[in-house]
N, CA, C and O atoms as a MOPAC input file, in Angstrom:
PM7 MOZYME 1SCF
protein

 N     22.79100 1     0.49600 1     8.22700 1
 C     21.73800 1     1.21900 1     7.52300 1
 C     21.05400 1     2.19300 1     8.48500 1
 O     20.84400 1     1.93600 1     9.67100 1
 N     20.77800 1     3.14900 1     7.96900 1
 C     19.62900 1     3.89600 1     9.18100 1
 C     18.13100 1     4.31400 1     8.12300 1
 O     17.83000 1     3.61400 1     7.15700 1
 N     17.55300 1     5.20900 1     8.42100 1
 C     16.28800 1     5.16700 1     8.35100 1
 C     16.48000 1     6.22200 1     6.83100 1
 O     17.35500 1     6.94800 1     6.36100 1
 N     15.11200 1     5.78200 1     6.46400 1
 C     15.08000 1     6.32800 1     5.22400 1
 C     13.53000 1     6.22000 1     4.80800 1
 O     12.68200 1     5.50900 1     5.34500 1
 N     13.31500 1     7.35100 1     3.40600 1
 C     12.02300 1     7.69500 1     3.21400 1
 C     12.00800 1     6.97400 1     2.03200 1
 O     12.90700 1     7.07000 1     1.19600 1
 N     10.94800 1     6.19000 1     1.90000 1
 C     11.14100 1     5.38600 1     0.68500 1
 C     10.35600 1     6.26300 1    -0.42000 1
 O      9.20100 1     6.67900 1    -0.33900 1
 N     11.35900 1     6.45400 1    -1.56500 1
 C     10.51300 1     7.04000 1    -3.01400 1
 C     10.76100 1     6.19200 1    -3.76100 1
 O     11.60300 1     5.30000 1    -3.65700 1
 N      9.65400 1     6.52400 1    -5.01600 1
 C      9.67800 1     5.46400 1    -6.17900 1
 C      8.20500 1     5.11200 1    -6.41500 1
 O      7.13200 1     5.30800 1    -5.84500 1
 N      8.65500 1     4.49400 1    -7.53000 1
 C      8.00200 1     3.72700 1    -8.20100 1
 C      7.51700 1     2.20300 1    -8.20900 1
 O      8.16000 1     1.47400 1    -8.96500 1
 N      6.53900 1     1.64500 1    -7.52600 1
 C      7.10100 1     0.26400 1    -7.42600 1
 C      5.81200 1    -0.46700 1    -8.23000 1
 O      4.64900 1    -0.10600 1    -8.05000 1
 N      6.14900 1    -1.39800 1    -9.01800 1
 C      4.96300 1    -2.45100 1    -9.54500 1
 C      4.70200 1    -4.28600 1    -9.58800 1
 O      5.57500 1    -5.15300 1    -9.62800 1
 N      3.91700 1    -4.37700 1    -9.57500 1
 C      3.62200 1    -6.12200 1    -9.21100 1
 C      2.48700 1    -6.42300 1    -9.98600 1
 O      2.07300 1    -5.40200 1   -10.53600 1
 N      1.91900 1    -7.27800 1   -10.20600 1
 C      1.18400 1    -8.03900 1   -10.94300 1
 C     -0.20900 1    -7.94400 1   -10.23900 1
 O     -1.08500 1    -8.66900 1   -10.71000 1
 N     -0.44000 1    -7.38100 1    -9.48300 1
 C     -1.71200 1    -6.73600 1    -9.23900 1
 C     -1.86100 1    -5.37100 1    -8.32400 1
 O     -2.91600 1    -5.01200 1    -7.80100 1
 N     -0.77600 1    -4.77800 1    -8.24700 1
 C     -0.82200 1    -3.48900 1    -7.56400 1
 C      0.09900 1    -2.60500 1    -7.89400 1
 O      0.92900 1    -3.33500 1    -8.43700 1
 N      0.67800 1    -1.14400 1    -7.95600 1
 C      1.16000 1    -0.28700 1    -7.94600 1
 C      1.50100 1     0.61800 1    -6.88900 1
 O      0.52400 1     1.11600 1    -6.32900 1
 N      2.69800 1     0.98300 1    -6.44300 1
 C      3.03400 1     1.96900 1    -5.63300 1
 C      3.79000 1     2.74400 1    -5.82300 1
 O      4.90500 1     2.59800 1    -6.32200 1
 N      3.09600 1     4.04700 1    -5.30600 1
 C      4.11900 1     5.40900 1    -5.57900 1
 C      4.25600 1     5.73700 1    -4.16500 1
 O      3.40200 1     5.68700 1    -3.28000 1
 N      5.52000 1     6.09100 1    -4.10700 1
 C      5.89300 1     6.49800 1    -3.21600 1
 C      6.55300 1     8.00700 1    -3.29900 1
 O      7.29900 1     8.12400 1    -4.27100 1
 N      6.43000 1     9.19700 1    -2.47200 1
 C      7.63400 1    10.27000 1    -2.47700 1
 C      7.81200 1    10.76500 1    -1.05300 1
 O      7.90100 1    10.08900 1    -0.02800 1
 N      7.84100 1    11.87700 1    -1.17400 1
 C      8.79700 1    12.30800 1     0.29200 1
 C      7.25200 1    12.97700 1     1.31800 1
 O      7.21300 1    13.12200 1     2.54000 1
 N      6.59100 1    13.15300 1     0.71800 1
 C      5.33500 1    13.75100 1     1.29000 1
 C      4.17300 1    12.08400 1     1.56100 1
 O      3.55300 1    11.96600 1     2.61900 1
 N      4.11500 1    11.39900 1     0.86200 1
 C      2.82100 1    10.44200 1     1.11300 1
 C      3.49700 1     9.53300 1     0.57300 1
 O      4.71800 1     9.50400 1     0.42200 1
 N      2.05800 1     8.10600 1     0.00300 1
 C      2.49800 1     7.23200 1    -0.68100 1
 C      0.74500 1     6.73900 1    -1.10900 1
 O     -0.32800 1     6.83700 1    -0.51500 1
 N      1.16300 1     6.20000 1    -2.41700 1
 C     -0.39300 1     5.77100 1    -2.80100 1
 C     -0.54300 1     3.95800 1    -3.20300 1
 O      0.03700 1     3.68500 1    -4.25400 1
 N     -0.93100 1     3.27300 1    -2.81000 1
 C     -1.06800 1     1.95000 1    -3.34600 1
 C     -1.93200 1     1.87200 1    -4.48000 1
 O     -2.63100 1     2.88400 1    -4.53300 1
 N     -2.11700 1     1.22200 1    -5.23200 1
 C     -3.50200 1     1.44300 1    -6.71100 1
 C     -3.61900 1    -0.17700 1    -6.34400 1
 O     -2.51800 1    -0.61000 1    -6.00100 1
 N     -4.47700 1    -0.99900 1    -6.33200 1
 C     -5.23800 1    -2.40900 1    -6.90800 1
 C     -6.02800 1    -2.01900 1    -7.54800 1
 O     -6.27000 1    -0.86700 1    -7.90800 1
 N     -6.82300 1    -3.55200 1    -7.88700 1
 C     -8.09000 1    -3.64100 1    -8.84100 1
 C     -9.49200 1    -2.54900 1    -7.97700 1
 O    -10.25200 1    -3.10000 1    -7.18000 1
 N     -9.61000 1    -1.28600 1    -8.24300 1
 C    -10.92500 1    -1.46700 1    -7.65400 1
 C    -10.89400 1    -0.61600 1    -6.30600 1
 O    -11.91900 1    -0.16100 1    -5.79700 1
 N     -9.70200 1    -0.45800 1    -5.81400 1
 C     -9.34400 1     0.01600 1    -4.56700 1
 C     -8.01900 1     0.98200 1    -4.80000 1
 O     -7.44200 1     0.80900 1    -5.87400 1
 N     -7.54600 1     1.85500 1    -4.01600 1
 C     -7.05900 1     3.03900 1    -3.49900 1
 C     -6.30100 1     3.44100 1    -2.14700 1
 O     -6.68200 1     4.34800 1    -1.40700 1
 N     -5.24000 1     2.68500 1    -1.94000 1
 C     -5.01000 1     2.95000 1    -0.36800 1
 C     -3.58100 1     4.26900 1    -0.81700 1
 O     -2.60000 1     4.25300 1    -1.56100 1
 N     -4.29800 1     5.41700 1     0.26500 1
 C     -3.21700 1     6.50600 1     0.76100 1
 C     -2.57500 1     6.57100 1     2.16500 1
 O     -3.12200 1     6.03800 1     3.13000 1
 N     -1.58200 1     7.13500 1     2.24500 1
 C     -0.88900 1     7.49000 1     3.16600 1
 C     -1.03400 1     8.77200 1     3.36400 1
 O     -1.36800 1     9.44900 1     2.39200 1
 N     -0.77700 1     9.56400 1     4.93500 1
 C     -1.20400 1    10.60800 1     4.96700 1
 C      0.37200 1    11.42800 1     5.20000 1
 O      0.46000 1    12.64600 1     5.35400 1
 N      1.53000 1    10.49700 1     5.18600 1
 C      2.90900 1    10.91900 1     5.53300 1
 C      3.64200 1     9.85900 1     4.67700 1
 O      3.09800 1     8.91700 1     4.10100 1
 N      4.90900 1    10.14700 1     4.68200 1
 C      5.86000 1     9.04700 1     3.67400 1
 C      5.97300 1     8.20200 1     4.47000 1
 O      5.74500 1     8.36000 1     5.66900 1
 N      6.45200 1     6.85300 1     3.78700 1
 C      6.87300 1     5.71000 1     4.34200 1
 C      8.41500 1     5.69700 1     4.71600 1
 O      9.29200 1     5.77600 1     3.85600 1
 N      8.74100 1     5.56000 1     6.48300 1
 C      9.90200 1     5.58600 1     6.51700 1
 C     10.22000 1     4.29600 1     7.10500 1
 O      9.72900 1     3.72600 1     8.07900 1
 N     11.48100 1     3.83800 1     6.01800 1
 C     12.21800 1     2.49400 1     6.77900 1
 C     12.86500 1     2.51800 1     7.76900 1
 O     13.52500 1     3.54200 1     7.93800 1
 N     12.95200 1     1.43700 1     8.81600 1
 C     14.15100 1     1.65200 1     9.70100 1
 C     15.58900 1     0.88700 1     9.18500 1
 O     15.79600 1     0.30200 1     8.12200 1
 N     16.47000 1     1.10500 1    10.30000 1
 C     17.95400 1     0.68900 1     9.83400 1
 C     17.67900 1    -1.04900 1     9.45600 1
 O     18.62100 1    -1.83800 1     9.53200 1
 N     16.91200 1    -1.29900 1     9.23300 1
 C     16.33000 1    -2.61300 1     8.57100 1
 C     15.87800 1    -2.98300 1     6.91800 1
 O     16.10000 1    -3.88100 1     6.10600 1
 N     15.20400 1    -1.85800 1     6.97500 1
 C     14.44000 1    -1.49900 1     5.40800 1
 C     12.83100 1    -2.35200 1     5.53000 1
 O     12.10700 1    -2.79900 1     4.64000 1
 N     12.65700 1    -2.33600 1     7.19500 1
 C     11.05500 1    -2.41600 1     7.41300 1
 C     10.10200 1    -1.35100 1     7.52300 1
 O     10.58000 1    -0.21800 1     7.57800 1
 N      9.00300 1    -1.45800 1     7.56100 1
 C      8.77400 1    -0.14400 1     8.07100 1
 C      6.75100 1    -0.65300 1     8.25600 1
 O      6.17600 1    -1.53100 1     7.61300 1
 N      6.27900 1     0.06400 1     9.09000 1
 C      4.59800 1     0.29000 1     9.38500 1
 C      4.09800 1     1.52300 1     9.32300 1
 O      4.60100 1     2.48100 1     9.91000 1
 N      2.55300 1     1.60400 1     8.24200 1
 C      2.50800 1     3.18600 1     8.31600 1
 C      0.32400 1     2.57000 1     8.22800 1
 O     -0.25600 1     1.53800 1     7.89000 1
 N     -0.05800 1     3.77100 1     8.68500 1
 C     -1.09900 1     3.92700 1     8.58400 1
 C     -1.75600 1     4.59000 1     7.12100 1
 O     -1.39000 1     5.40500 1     6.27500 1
 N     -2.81100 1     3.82200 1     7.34300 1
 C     -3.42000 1     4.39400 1     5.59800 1
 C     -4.58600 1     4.57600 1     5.42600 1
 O     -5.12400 1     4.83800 1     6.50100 1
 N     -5.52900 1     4.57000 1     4.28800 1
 C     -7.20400 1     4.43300 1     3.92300 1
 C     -6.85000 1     3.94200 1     2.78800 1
 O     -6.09100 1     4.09800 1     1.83100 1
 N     -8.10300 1     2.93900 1     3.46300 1
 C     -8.64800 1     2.58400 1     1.81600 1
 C     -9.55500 1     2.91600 1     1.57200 1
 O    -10.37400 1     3.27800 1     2.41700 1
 N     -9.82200 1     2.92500 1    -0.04300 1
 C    -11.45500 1     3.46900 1    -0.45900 1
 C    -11.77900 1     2.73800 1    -1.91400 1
 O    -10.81300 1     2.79100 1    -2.67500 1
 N    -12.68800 1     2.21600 1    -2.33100 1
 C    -13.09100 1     2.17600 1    -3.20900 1
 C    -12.55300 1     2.91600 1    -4.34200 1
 O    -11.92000 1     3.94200 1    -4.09100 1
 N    -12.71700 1     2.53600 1    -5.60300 1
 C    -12.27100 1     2.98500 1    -6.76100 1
 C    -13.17400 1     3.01300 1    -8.11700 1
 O    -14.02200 1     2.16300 1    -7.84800 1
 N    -13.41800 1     3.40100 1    -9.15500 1
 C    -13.72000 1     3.25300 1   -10.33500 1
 C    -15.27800 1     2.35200 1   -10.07600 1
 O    -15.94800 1     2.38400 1    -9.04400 1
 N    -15.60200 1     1.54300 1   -11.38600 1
 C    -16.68800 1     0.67600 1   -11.07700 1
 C    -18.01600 1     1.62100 1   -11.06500 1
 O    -18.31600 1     2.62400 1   -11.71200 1
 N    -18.83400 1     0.70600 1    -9.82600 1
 C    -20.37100 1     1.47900 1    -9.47900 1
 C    -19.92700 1     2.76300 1    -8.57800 1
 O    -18.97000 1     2.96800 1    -7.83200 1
 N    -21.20200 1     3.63400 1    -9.03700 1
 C    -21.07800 1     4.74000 1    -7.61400 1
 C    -21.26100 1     4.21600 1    -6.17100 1
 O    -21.91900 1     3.28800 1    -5.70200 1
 N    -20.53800 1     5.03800 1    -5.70000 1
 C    -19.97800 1     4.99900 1    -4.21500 1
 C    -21.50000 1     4.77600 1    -3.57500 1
 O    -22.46000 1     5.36200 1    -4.07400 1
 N    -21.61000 1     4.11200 1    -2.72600 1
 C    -22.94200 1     3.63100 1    -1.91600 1
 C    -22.43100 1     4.94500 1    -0.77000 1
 O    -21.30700 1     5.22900 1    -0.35600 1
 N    -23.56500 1     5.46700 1    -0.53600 1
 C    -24.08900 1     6.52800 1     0.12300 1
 C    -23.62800 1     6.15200 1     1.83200 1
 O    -23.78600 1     5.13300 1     2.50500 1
 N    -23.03900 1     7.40400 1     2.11800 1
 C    -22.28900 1     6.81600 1     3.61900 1
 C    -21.37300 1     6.11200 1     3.62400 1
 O    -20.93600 1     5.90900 1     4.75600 1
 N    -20.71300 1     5.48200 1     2.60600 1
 C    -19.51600 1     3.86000 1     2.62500 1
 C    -18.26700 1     4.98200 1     2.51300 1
 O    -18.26400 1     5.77200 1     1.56800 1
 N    -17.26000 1     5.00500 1     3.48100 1
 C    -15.91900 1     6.40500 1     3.19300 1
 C    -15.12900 1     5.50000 1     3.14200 1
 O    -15.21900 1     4.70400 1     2.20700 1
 N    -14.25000 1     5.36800 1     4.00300 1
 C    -12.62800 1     5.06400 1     4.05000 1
 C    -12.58100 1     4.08300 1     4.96300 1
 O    -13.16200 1     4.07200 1     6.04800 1
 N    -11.96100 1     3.35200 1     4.55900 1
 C    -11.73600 1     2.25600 1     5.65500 1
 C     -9.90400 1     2.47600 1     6.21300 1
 O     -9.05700 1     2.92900 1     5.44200 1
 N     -9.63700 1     2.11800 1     7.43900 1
 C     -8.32100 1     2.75700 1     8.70000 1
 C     -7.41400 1     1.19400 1     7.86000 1
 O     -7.91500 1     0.07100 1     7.92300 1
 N     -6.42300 1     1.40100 1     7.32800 1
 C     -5.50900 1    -0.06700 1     7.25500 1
 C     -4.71400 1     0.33900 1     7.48600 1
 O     -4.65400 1     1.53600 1     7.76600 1
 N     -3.29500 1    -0.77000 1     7.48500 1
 C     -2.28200 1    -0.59600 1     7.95700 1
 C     -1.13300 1    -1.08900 1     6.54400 1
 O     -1.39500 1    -1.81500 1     5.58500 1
 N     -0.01300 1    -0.47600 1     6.83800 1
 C      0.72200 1    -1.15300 1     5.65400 1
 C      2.29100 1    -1.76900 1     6.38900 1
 O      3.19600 1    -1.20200 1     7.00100 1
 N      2.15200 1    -2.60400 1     6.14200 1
 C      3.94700 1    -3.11400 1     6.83200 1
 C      4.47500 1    -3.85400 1     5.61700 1
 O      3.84800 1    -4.31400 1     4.66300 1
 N      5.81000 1    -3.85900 1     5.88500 1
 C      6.75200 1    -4.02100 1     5.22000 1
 C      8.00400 1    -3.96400 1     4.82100 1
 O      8.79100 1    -3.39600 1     5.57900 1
 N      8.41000 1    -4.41500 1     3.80300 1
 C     10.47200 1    -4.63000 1     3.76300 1
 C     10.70200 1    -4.06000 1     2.53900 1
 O     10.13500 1    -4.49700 1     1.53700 1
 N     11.82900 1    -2.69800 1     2.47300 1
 C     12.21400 1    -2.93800 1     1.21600 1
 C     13.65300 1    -3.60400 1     1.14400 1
 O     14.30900 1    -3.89100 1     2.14500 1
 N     14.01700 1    -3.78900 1    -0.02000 1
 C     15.62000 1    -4.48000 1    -0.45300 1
 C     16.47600 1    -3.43600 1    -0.89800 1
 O     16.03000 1    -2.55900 1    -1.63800 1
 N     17.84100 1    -3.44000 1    -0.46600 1
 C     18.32200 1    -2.50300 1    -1.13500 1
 C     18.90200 1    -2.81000 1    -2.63200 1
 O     19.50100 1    -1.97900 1    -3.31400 1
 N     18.67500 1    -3.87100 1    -2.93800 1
 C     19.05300 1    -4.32900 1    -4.09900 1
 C     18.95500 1    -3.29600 1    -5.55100 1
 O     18.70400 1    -2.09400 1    -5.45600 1
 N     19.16200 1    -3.88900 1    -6.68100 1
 C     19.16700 1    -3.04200 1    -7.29700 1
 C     18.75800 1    -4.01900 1    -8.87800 1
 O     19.56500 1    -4.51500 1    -9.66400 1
 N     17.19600 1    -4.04300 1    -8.93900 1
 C     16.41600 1    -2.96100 1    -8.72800 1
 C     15.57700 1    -3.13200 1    -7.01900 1
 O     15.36500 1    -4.25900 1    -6.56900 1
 N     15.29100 1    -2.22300 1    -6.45500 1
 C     14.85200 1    -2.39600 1    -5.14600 1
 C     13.66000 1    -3.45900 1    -5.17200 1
 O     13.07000 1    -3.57000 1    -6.24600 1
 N     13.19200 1    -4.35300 1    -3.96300 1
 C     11.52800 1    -4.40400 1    -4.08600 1
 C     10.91800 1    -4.19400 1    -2.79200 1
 O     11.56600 1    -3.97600 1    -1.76800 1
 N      9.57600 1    -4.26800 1    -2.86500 1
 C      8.92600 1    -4.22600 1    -1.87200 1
 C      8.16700 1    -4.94200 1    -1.76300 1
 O      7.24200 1    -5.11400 1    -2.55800 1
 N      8.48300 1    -5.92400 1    -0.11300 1
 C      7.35400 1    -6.48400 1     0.27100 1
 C      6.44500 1    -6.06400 1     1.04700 1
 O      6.83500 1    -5.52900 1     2.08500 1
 N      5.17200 1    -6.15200 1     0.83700 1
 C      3.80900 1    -5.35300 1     1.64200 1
 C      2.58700 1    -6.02100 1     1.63500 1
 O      1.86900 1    -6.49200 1     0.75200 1
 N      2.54000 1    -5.94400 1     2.77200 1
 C      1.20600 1    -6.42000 1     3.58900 1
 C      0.28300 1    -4.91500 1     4.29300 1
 O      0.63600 1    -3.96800 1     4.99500 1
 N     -0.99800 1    -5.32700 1     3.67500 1
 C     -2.07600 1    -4.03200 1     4.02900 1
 C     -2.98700 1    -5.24300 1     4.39300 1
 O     -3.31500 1    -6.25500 1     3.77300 1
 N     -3.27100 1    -4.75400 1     5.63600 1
 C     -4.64200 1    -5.66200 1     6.58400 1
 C     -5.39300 1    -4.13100 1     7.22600 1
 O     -4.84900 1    -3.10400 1     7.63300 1
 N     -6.60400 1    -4.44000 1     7.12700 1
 C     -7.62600 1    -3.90400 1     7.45400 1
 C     -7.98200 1    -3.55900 1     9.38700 1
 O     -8.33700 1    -4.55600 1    10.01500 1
 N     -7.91900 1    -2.78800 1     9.84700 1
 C     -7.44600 1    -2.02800 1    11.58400 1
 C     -9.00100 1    -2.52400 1    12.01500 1
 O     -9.88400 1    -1.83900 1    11.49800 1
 N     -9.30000 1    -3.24200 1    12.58700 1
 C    -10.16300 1    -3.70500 1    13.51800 1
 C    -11.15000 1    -2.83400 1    14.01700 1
 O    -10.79500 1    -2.26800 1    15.05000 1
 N    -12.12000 1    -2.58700 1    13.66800 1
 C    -12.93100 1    -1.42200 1    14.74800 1
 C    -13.01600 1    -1.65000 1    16.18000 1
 O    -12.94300 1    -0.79300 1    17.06000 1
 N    -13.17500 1    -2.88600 1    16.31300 1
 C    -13.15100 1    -2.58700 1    17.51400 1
 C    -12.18200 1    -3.18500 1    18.60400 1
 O    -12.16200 1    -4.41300 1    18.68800 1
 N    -11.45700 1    -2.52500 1    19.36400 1
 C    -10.28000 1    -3.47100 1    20.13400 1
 C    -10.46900 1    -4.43900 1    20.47600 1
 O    -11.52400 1    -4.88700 1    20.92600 1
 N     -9.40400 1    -4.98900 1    20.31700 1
 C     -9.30800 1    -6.73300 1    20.76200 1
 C     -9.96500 1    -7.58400 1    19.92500 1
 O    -10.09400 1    -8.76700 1    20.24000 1
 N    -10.41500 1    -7.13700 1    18.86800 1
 C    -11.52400 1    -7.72600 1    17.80800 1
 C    -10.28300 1    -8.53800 1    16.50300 1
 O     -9.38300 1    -7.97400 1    15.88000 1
 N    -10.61200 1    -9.67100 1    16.47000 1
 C     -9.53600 1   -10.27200 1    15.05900 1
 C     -9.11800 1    -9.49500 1    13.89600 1
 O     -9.71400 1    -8.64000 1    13.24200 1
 N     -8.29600 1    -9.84800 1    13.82500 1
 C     -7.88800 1    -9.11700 1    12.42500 1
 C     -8.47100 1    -9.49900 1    11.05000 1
 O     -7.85000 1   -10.38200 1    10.45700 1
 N     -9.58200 1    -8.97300 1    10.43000 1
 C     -9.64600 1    -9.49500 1     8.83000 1
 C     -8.26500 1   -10.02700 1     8.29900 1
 O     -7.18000 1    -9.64700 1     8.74000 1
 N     -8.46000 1   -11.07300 1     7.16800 1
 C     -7.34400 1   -11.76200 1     6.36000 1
 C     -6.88500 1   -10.24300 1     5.92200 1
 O     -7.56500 1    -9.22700 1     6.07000 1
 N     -5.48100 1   -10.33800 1     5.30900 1
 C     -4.24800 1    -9.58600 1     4.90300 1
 C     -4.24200 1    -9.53500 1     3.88600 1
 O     -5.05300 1   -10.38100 1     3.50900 1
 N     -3.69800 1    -8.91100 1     2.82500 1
 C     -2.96000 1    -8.78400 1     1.06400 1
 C     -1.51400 1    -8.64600 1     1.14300 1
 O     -0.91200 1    -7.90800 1     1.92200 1
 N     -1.01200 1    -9.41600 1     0.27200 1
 C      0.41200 1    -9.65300 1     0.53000 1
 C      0.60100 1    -9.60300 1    -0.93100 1
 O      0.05200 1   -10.42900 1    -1.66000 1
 N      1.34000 1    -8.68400 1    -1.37700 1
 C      2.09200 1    -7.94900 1    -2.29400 1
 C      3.53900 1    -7.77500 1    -2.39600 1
 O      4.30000 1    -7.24600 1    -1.58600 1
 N      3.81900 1    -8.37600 1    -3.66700 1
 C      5.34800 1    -8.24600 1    -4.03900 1
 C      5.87900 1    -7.49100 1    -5.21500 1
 O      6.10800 1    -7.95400 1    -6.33300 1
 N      6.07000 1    -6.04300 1    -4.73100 1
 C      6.64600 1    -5.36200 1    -5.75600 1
 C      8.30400 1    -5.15000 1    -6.24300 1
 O      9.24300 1    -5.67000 1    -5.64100 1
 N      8.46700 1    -4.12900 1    -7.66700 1
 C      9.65300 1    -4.10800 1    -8.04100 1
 C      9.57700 1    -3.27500 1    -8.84200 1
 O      8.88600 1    -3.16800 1    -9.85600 1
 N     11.04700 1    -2.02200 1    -7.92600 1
 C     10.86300 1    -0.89500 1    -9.03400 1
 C     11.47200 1    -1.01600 1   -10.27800 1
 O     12.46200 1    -1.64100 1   -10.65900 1
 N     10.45700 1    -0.09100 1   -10.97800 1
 C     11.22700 1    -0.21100 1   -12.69600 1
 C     10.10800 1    -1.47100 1   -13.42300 1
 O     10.25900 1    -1.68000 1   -14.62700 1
 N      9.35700 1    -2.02400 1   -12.90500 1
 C      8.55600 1    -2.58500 1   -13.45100 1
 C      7.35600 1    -2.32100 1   -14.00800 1
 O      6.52900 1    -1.81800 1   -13.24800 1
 N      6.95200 1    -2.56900 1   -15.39400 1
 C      6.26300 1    -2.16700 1   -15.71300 1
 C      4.84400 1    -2.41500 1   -14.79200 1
 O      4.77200 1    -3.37600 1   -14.02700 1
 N      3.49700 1    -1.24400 1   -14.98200 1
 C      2.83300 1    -0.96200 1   -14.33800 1
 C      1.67200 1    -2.16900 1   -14.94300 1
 O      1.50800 1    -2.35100 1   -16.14900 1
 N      0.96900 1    -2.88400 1   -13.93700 1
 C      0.10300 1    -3.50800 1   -13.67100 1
 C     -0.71600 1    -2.97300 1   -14.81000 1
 O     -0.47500 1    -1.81300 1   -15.14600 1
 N     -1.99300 1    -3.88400 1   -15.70100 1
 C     -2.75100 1    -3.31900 1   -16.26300 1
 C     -4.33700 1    -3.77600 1   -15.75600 1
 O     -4.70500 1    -4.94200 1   -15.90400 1
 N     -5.20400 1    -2.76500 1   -15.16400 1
 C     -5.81300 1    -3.12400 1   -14.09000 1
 C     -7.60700 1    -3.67700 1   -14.97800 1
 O     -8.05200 1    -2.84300 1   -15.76800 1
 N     -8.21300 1    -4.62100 1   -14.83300 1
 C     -9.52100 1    -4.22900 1   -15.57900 1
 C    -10.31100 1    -3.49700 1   -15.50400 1
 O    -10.24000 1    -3.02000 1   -14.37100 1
 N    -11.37600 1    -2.90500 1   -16.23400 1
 C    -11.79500 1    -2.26700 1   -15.44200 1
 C    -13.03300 1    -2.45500 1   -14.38600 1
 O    -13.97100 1    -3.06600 1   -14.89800 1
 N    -13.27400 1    -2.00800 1   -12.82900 1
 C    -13.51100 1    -2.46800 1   -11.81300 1
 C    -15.23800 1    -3.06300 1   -12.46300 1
 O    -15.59700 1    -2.66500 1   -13.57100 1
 N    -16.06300 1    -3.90900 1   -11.72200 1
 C    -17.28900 1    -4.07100 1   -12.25600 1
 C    -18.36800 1    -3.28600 1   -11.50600 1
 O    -19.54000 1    -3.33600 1   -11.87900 1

């Protein structure tokens, strides 16, 4: 295998991902994580990319609260239909500082899209 840009469509039971050749967008309940470049796999079908998260829908945005720095890692399958496994944990402000707990997400393209509530 060698490296590759992952596109598509991918869905799970509480999240959504689009992927194309320019970025990639995650959707949850409430939240919003982008990519600022595509996700590329290695000759593995792993891959780590940097992202933001932000708030979504719900109450207005609290004054000063922007983007938070995460990370996204992960496997796709080449199977058919593909999936993706993904983990987005939250980048530490400050070095050497623990990592907040993780979200671990199991998607699959061609699946229908998550139906999200709406945020409170």
């Amino acid at each position: 295998m060698t490296n590759a840009r992952l596109v598509g469509v991918f869905d799970g039971a509480d999240a959504e991902l689009r992927a194309d050749s320019t970025q990639a967008t995650l959707e949850m309940q409430c939240i919003v994580v982008n990519t600022q470049s595509p996700i590329i796999t290695d000759g593995h079908g792993n891959f780590t990319i940097s992202a933001t998260r932000r708030s979504s829908g719900g109450a207005p945005p609290i004054p000063g609260a922007g983007v938070t720095p995460v990370r996204l890692d992960g496997y796709v399958s080449a199977g058919d239909p593909r999936r993706v496994r993904l983990v987005l944990s939250v980048i530490p402000e400050e070095p050497g500082a623990p990592a907040p707990a993780s979200e671990n997400h199991n998607l699959i393209e061609g699946w229908p899209s998550p139906n999200f509530l709406a945020c409170p």
